[in-house]
N, C-alpha and C positions, 0 to 999 in steps of 0.2 A: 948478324954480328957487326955489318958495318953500322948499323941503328944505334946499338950497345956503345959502339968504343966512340961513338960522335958525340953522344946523352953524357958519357963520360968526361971525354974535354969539353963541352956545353959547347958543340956546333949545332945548329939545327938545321938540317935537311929539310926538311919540309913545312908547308907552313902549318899543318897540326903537328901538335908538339910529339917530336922522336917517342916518347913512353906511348902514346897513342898507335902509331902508325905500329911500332915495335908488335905490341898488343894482338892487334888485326892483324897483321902478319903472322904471326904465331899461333892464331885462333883457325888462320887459311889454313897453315903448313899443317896442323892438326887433322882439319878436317880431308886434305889430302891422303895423310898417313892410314887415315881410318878409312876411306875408301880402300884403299889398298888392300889394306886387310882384311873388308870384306869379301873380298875380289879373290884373294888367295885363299881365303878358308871354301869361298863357293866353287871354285874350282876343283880343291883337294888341296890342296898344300899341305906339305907334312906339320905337325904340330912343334916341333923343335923351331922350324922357322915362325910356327906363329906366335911361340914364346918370344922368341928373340924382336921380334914385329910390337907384340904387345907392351913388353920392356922400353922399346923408344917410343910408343903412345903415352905409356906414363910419363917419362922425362921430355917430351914434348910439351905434354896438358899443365904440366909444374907449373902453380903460381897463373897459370892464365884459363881458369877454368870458373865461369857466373853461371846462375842460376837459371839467367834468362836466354831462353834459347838454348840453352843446352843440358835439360834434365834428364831427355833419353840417353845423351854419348856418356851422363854418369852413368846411366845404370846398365846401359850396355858393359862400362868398363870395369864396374863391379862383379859382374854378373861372367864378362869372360873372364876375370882373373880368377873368378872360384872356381871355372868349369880347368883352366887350364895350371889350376895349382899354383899362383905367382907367391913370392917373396911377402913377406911378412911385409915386409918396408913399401911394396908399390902399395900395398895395402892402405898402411901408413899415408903416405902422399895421396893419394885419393880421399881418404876420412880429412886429412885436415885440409883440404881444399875445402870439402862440405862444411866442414866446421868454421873456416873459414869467414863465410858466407854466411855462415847462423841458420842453414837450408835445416828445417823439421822435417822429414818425411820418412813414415812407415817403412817404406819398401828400403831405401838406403840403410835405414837402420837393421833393419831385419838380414841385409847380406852383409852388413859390414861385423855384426857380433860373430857372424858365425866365424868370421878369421881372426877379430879382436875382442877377447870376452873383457878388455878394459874401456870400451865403448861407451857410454853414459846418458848418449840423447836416448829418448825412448818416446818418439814422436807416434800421435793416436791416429793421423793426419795422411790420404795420400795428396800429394799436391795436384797429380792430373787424375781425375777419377775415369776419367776416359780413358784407353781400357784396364788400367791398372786396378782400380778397387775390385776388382774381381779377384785379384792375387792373393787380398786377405780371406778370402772366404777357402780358397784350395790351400791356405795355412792352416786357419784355423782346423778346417776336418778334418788334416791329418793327424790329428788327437784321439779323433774320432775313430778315424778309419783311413789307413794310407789308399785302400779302392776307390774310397772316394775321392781322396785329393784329386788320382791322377784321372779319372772319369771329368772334375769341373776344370782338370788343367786342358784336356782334350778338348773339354767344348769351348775355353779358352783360344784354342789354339785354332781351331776351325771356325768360332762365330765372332771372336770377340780381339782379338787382336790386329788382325789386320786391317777389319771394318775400322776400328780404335784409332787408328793413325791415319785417318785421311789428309788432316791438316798439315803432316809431315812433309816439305820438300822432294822426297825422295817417295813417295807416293804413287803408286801408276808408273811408275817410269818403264817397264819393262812395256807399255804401249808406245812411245814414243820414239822409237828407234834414238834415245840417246843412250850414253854408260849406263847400265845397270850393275849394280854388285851386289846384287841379292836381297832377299826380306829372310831375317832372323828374328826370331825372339829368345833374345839370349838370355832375357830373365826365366825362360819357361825351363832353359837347360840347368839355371844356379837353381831354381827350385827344386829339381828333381834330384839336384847334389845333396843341398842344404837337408831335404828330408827325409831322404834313403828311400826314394819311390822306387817302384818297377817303372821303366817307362820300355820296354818291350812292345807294347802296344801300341807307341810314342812312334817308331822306328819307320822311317819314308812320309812322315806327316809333314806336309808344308810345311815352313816357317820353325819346325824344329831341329835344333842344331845337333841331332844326335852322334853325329863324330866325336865331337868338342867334349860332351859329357864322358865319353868315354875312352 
């Protein structure tokens, strides 16, 4: 705030310009907040507080959310708002950040219709195929056969996801005696919303968030 009300009366604090420094600041406090939250959901935290948590990650991410470097924290935050039922509007806010951006991508699109059916991008496109294009294939069968979805979500989840993210920051860290706050794939939990899977079989599987879904 004191960034804001300086940009305001044109002081400049620093020698990169206040809207900068503002920006990075905000992109930090962000990524603070969402550690947090991972931290409380891997512990237990009741879900009333992870609503209330996930509410100030919306109104945190407002207006300071690019493409680059932060594709996952989208679809993480698409993906818990489905599992935890948010508001029509964070919804909102999070689509036009993407839209914003002019970001094309399958998986975005695909969790964003299922809370906004006036949605209109309908990108062919995942941007990391690393491990996400597999997500199209556990969509597509479910046409087919929801056993099968949730049999390529499971091998998803045990071969292909976590191997998927090495490049991630947050990577291994449970080897290095620093903070860890867990490994989620909260898209594997908005899938199994999104297409009325059984995931009973799903239930103590690493990396699946089965509290959240349910």
């Amino acid at each position: 705030m004191e960034i804001i009300n300086a940009e305001k009366e044109h002081i400049q604090l620093y020698s990169a310009p206040n809207s900068n420094v503002a920006y990075n600041k905000t992109v930090t406090l962000f990524g603070c907040k969402l550690n947090s939250f991972l931290i409380k959901y891997s512990v237990g935290e009741d879900m009333a507080t992870l609503k209330y948590d996930y509410n100030d990650l919306v109104e945190t991410l407002t207006n300071h959310w690019t493409i680059t470097g932060m594709y996952v924290q989208m679809l993480w935050m698409l993906s818990i708002g489905i599992m935890l039922d948010t508001d029509e509007q964070n919804v909102r806010v999070l689509s036009s950040m993407i839209d914003d951006e002019n970001v094309n991508d399958t998986l975005h699109d695909f969790l964003i219709k299922y809370r906004l059916t006036d949605w209109e991008r309908c990108s062919d496109i995942v941007l990391f195929p690393v491990p996400y294009q597999s997500i199209l294939s556990i969509i597509s069968s479910n046409n087919q056969s929801k056993e099968l979805s949730i049999q390529k979500l499971e091998k998803y989840l045990k071969k292909e996801w976590y191997q998927g993210h090495f490049d991630c920051a947050w990577h291994d860290d449970h080897k290095y005696g620093i903070r860890h706050d867990g490994y989620w794939s909260f898209e594997s939990g908005a899938l199994v919303k999104v297409l009325g899977l059984d995931d009973s079989s799903l239930k103590g599987l690493p990396y699946y968030p089965y509290d959240m879904v349910h």
